[in-house]
C-alpha positions in Angstrom: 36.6 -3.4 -4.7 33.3 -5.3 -5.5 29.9 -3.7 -4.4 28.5 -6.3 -2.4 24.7 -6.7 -2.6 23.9 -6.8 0.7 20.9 -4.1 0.0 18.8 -7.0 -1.8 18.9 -8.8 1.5 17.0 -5.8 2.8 14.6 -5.5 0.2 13.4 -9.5 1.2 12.8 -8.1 4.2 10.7 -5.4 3.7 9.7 -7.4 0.6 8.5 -9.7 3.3 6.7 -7.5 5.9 5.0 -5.6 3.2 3.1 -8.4 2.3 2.0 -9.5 6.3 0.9 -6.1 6.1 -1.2 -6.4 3.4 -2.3 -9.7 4.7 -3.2 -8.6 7.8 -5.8 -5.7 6.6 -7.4 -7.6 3.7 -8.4 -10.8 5.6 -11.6 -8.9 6.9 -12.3 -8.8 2.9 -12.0 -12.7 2.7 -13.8 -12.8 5.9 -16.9 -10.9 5.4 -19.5 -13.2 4.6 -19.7 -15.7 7.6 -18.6 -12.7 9.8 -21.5 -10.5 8.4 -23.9 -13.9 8.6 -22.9 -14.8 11.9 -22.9 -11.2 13.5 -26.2 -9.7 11.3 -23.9 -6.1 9.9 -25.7 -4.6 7.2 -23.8 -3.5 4.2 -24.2 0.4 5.6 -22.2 -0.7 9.2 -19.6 -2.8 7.0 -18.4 -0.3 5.3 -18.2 1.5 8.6 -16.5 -1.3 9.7 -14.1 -1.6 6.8 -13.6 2.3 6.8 -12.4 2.2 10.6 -8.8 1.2 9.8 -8.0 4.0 7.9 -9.2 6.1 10.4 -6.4 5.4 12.5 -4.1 4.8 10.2 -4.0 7.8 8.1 -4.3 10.0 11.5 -1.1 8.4 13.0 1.1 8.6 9.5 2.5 12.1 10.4 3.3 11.1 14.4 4.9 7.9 12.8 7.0 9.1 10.0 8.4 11.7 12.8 8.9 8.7 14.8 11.4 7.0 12.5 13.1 9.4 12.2 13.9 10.0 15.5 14.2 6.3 16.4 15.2 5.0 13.1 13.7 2.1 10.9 14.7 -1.4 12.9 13.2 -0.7 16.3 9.5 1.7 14.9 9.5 -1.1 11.7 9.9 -4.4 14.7 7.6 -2.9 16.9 4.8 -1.9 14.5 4.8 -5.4 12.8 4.8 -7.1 16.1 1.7 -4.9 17.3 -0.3 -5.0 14.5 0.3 -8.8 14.2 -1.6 -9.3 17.8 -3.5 -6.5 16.4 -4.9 -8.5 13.5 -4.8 -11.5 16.1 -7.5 -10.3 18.2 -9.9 -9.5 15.8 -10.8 -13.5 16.2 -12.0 -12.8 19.7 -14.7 -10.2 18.7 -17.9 -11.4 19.1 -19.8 -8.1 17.9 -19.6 -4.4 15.7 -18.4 -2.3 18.7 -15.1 -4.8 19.2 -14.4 -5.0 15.5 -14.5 -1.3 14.7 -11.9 -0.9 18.1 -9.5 -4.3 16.5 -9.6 -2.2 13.0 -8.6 0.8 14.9 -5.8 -0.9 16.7 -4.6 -2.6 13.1 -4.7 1.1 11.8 -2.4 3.0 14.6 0.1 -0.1 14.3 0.6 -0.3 10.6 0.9 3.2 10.2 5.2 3.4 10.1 4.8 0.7 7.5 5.0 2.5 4.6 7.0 6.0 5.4 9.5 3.3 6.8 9.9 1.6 3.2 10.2 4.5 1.5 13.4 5.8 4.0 14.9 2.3 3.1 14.5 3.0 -0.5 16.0 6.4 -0.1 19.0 5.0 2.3 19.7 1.4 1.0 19.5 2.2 -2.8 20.3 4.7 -5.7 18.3 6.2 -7.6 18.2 4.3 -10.9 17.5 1.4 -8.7 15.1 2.9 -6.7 11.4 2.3 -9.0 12.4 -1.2 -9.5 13.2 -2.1 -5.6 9.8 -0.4 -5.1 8.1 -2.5 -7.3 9.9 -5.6 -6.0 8.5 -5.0 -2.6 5.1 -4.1 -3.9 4.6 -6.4 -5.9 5.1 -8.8 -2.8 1.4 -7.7 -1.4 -0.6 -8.5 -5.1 1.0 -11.7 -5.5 0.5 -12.6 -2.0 -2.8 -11.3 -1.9 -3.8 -13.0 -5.1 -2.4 -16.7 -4.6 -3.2 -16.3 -0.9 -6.7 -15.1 -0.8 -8.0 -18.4 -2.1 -5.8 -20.3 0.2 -7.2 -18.3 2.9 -10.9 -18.8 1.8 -10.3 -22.5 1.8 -9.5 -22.6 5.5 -12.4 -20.1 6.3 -14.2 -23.1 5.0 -12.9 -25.6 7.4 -12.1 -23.9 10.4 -14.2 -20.6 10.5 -13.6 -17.3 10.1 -11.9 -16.6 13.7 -9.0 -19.1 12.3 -8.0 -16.6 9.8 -6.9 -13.7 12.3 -5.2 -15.7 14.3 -3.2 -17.6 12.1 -2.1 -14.7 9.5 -1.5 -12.4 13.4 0.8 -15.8 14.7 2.8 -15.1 11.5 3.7 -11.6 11.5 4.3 -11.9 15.3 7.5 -14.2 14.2 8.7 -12.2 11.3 8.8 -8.8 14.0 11.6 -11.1 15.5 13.3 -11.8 12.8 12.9 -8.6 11.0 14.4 -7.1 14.1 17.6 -9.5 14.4 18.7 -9.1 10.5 17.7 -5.3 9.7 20.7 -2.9 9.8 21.4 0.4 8.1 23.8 1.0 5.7 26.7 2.1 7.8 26.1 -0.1 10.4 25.7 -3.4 8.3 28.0 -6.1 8.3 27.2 -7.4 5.1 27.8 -4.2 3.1 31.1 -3.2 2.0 32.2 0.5 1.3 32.2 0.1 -2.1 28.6 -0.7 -2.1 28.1 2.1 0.2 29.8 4.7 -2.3 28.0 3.6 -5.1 24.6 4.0 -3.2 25.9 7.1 -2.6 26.9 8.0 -5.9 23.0 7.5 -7.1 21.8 9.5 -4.7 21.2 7.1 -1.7 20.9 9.1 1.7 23.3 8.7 4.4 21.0 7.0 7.4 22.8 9.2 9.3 21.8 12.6 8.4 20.4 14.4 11.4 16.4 14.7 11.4 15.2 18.1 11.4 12.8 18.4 14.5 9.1 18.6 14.0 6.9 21.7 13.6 3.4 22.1 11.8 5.3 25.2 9.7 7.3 22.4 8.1 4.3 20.0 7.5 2.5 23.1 6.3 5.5 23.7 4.0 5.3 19.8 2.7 2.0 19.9 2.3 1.8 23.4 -0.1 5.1 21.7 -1.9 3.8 21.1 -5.4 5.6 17.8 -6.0 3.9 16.7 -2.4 0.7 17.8 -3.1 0.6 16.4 -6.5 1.5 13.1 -5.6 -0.7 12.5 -2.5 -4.0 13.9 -4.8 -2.5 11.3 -7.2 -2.0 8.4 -4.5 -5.4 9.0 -3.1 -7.0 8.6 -6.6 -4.9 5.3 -6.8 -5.6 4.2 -3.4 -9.1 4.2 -4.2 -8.5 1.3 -6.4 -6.5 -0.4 -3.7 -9.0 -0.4 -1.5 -11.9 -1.2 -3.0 -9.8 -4.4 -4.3 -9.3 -5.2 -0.7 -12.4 -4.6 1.0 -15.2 -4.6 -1.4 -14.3 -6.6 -4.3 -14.6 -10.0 -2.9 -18.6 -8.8 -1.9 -19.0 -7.4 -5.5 -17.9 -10.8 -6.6 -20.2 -13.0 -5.1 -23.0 -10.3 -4.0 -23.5 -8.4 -7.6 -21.9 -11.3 -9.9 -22.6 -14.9 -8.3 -19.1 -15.7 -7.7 -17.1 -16.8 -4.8 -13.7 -17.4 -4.3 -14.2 -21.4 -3.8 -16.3 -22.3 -6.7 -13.9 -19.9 -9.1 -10.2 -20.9 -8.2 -7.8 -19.3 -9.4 -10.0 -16.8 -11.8 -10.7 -14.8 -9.5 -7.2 -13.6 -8.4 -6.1 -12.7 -12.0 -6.7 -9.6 -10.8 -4.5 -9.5 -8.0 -2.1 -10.9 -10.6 -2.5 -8.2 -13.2 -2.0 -5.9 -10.3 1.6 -7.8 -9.5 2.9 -7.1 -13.3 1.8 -3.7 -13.0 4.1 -3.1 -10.5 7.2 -5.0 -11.9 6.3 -3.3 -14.9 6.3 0.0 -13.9 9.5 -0.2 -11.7 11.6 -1.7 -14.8 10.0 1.5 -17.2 10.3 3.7 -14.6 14.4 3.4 -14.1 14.7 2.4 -18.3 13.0 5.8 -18.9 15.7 7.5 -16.6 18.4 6.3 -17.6 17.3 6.5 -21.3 15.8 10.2 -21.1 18.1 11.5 -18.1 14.5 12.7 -16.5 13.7 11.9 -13.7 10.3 14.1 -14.4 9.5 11.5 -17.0 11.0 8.1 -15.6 9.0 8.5 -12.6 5.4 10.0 -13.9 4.8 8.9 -17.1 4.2 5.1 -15.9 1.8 6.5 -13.1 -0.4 8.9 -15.0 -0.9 5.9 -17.5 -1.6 3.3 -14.8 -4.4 5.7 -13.5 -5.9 6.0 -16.4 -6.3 2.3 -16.8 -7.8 2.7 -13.2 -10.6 4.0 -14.4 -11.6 1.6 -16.8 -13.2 -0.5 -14.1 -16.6 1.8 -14.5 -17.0 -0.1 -17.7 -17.8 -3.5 -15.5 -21.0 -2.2 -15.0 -22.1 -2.8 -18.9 -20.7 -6.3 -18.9 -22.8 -9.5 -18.9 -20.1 -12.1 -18.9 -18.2 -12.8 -15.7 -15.3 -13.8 -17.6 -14.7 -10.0 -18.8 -15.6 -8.8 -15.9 -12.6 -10.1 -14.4 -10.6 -9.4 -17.6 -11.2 -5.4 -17.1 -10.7 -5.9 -13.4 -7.5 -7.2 -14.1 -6.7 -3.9 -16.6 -8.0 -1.9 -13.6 -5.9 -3.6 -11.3 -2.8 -4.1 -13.4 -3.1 -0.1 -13.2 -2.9 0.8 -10.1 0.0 -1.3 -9.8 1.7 1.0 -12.1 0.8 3.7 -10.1 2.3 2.1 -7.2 5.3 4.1 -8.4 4.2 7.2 -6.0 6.7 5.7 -3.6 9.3 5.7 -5.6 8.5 9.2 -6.6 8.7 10.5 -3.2 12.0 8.8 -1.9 12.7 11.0 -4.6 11.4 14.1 -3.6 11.8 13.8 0.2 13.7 16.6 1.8 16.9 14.7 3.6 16.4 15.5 6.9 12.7 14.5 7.0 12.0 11.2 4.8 10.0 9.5 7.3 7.6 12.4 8.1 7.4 13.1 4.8 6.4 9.4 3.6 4.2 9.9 6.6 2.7 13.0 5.5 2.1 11.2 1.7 0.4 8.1 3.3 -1.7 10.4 5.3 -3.7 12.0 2.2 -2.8 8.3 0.5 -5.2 7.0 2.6 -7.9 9.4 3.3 -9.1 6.8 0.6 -9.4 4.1 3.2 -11.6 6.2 5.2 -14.2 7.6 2.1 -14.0 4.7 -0.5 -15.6 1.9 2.0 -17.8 4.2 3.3 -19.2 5.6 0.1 -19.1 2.0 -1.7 -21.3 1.1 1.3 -23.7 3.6 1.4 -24.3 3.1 -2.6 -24.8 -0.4 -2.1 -27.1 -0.3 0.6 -29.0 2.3 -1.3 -29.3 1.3 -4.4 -28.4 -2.1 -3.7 -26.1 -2.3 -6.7 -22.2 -1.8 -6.8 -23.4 0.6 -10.0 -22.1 3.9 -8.5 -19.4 2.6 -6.5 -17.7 1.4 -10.1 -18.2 4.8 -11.5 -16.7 6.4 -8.8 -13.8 4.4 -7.8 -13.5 5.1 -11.9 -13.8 8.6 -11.8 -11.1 9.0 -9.8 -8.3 7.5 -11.7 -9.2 10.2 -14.4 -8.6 13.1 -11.3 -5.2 11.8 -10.0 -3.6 11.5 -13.7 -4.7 14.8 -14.0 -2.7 16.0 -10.6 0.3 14.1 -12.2 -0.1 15.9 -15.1 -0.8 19.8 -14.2 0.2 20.0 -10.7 3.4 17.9 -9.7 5.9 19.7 -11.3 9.3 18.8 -11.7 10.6 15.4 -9.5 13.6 16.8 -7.7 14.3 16.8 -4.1 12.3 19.5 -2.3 14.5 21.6 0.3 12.9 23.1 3.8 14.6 25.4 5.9 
């Protein structure tokens, strides 16, 4: 019998929801400079402002991976897109700092399954040699969406305000919840996938959806977290993250603040970046499973495209000694195009997850992921309204691409899946 393909169905979906989600916490970034006019935040309270959904949404990765688990993807994945649609939503009501900061805090608890939740469907819908590349599929989904968007997005700021945004790009992912919720199954319970397509997800190392969850104790966490493949890649993926964020908070201020641009008069220019980003990822997902199957490693497959995207990361410090816009967007692009490749942390831990706890585990990665939503605004912000020059904030969002190809390098290990007793 033919494997039926029903498991690229899913990866629209997530495909899909990944980029509302992205959406949904960058719009803020497109937003900033009528919201900041209109409301008088200085640079300092902005990046507090930025910095607040990461608060949230790091502290609530652990509760939520343990939460799918228990409850599975379809209902925690429905529920969380539906709530941090009308999250994102209400942000157009706010009319000063204090309801802001609560919205981004409320955006932060709601999109926290998000991402442990992917990574579960990578580990339970698709094999391993397939894995990188259906990563980068639905990665890829948020830096093209993000780049072809963004502009869209500033073009109706222009007409209708900057209140329009949230509640238009909140309407949106309040629909897909539904529809995410009628058409996503697991393996064994789908309709549309055959047994044969079953075994062979099997056969690549695909985990049953099935397998009973372990049940939750901070021993275990403690064990994750002192696992050197864990710890390795969440140093790693908060040195990337860095570069993430700063692309989706900051860069649109650095833009028109420290280099005259906007959005508007540039076009399309401007989101070459987000582009660049967009091949990284397809990139790296393609290399990623090549170099398996060509080297039988796993070891190398998965972290040789990641420690090279983060050393492109930090090539954005050399912005700072460019006169020409033009290649300042060029080496942004590099940057970007970068990270992308390091996107492949995901991959790496559907990998490395122990069985019985995927979801606390991706939980547990997002968590130290994105500590970096929580420093990198905040210190961008306090440079800037310092020095009044995104100087510093280049060199250290640079720095630290140089620090998390390093943990890749000397710390990870071996990418095989960890066990816990």
């Amino acid at each position: 019998m033919k494997p039926t393909r029903a498991r690229l169905g899913v990866l629209a979906l997530i495909s899909t929801a990944t980029l509302i989600n992205y959406l949904d916490r960058s719009v803020m970034g497109v937003a900033k400079p009528e919201l900041v006019a209109e409301l008088h935040i200085s640079p300092e309270v902005m990046g507090l402002i930025f910095s607040a959904f990461s608060w949230t949404y790091a502290l609530a990765q652990i509760p939520g991976g343990f939460v799918i688990d228990k409850l599975g993807t379809r209902l925690t994945y429905a529920l969380s897109l539906g709530l941090w649609s009308t999250a994102t939503a209400i942000h157009g009501f706010m009319t000063n700092i204090a309801g802001l900061v609560s919205a981004r805090l409320a955006l932060g608890i709601a999109e926290a399954p998000c991402f442990p939740a992917n990574s579960r469907v990578m580990s339970t819908w698709f094999p391993q040699q397939e894995r990188a590349r259906a990563t980068g599929v639905y990665t890829v989904g948020e830096y093209i969406g993000l780049g072809l968007l963004i502009p869209v997005l500033a073009w109706i700021m222009g007409h209708y305000g900057w209140r329009s945004l949230f509640w238009i790009v909140g309407a949106i992912g309040v629909v897909f919840a539904l529809i995410f919720h009628t058409m996503y199954r697991e393996p064994h319970e789908s309709g549309r996938a055959n047994q044969a397509e079953r075994d062979l997800i099997a056969a690549g190392g695909g985990v049953a959806s099935a397998t009973q969850a372990l049940g939750f104790s901070w021993g275990r966490v403690w064990r994750l977290v002192t696992t050197r493949q864990i710890a390795g890649a969440s140093i790693g993926q908060f040195c990337s993250n860095s570069t993430l964020v700063f692309f989706l908070t900051w860069f649109p201020s650095y833009l028109a603040e420290e280099r005259g641009m906007s959005f508007i008069k540039s076009g399309y220019m401007v989101s070459l970046p987000y582009l660049g980003a967009s091949v990284g990822v397809m990139l790296g997902g393609v290399a990623s499973d090549w170099l398996i199957r060509a080297t039988g490693s796993p070891s190398i497959g998965r972290k040789a495209p990641i420690i090279a995207g983060l050393l492109l990361c930090s090539t954005m410090g050399l912005a700072n000694f460019l006169d020409s816009n033009a290649a300042v967007i060029a080496i942004m692009s590099v940057a970007f195009f970068g990270q992308g490749l390091a996107g492949l942390g995901w991959a790496l831990v559907s990998d490395v997850a122990p069985k019985e706890m995927m979801g606390l585990t991706g939980g547990l990665f997002n968590f130290f992921a994105n500590l970096a939503g929580i420093i990198t605004p905040l210190v961008v912000g306090f440079v800037v309204g310092a020095t009044g020059s995104f100087y510093g904030a280049l060199a250290y969002v640079g720095a630290l691409g140089i620090v998390g190809a390093l943990a890749y390098l000397f710390l990870l290990g071996p990418v095989e899946r960890v066990t816990i007793e």
